[in-house]
C-alpha positions in Angstrom: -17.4 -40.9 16.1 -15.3 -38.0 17.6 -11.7 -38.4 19.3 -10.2 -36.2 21.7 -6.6 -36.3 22.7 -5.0 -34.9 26.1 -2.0 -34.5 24.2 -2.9 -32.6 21.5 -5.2 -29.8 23.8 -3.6 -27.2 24.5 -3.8 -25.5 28.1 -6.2 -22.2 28.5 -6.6 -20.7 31.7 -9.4 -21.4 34.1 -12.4 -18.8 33.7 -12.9 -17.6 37.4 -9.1 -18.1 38.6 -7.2 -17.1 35.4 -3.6 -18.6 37.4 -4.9 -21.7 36.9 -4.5 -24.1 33.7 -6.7 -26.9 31.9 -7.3 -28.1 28.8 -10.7 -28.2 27.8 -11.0 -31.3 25.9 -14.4 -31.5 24.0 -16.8 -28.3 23.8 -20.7 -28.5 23.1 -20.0 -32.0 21.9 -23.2 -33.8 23.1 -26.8 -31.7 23.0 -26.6 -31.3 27.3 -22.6 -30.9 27.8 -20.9 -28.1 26.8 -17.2 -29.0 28.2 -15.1 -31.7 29.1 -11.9 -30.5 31.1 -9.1 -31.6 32.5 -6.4 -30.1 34.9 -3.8 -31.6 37.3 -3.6 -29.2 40.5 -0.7 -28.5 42.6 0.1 -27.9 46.0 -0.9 -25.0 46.9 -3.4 -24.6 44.3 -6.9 -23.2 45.3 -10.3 -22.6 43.3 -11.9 -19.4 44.7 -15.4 -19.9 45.7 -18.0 -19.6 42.3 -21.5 -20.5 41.4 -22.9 -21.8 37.3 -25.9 -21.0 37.4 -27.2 -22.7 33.7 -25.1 -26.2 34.3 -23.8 -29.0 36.5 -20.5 -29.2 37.2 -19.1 -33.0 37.8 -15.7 -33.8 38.7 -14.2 -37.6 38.3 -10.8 -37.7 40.3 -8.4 -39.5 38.2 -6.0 -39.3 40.9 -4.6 -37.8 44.0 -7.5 -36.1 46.8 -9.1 -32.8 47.0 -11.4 -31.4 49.8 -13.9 -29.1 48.1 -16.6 -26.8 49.5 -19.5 -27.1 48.2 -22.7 -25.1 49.6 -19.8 -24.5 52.6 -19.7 -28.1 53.4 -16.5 -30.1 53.4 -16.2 -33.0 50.7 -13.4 -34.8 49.9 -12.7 -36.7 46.9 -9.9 -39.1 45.8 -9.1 -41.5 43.0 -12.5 -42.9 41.5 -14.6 -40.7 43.5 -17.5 -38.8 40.6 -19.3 -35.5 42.2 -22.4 -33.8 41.2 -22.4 -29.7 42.0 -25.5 -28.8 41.2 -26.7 -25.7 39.8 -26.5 -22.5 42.1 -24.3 -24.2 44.4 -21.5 -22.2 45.8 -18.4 -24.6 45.5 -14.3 -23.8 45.7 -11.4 -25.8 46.3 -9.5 -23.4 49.6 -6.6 -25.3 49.1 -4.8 -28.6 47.4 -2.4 -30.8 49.6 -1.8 -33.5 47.6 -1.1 -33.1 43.4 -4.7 -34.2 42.4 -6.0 -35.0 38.7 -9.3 -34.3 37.7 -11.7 -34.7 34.7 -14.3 -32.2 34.7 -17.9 -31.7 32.8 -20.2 -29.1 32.7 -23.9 -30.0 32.3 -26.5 -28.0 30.9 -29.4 -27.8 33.0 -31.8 -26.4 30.7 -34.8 -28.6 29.5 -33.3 -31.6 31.7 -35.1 -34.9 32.4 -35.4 -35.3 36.1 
């Protein structure tokens, strides 16, 4: 058994938009995911547009509402809402309205079972 606590994580900056905070929860914890984040955006927040090219990305919206791009198609998420990016996908976030919460994974794709 492992525990993790939000509290006790502290905040690193985001790889591909270094203004940006989360705390990365759990790293290479299970044998396909190698994080677990966690970050709370802000008005006026954006993700600049970025591609993984070895993992998934999936984003559970604890709460608030985001419109991503992803492939440059709109999606918008809110509380409860799970996404799947998958590999090679171009995907940003061109702008938060609304202070959103989200828990984040990244996937390995390597060797998967589809």
């Amino acid at each position: 058994m492992k525990i993790f606590s939000l509290e006790e994580t502290p905040y690193e900056p985001v790889n591909h938009d270094t203004r940006l905070k989360k705390k990365v929860l759990a790293k290479n914890i299970l044998p396909h995911v190698s994080t677990v984040s966690h970050i709370i955006l802000q008005p006026g927040n954006s993700v600049s547009e970025h591609t993984h090219h070895e993992f998934f990305e999936v984003f559970y919206c604890i709460r608030g509402a985001v419109v991503l791009s992803v492939k440059g198609e709109r999606v918008s998420i809110k509380d409860g809402d799970l996404l799947f990016v998958e590999p090679h996908e171009p995907h940003a976030i061109p702008e938060v309205v609304k202070e959103t919460e989200l828990l984040y994974f990244h996937v390995n794709s390597r060797n998967e079972n589809r």
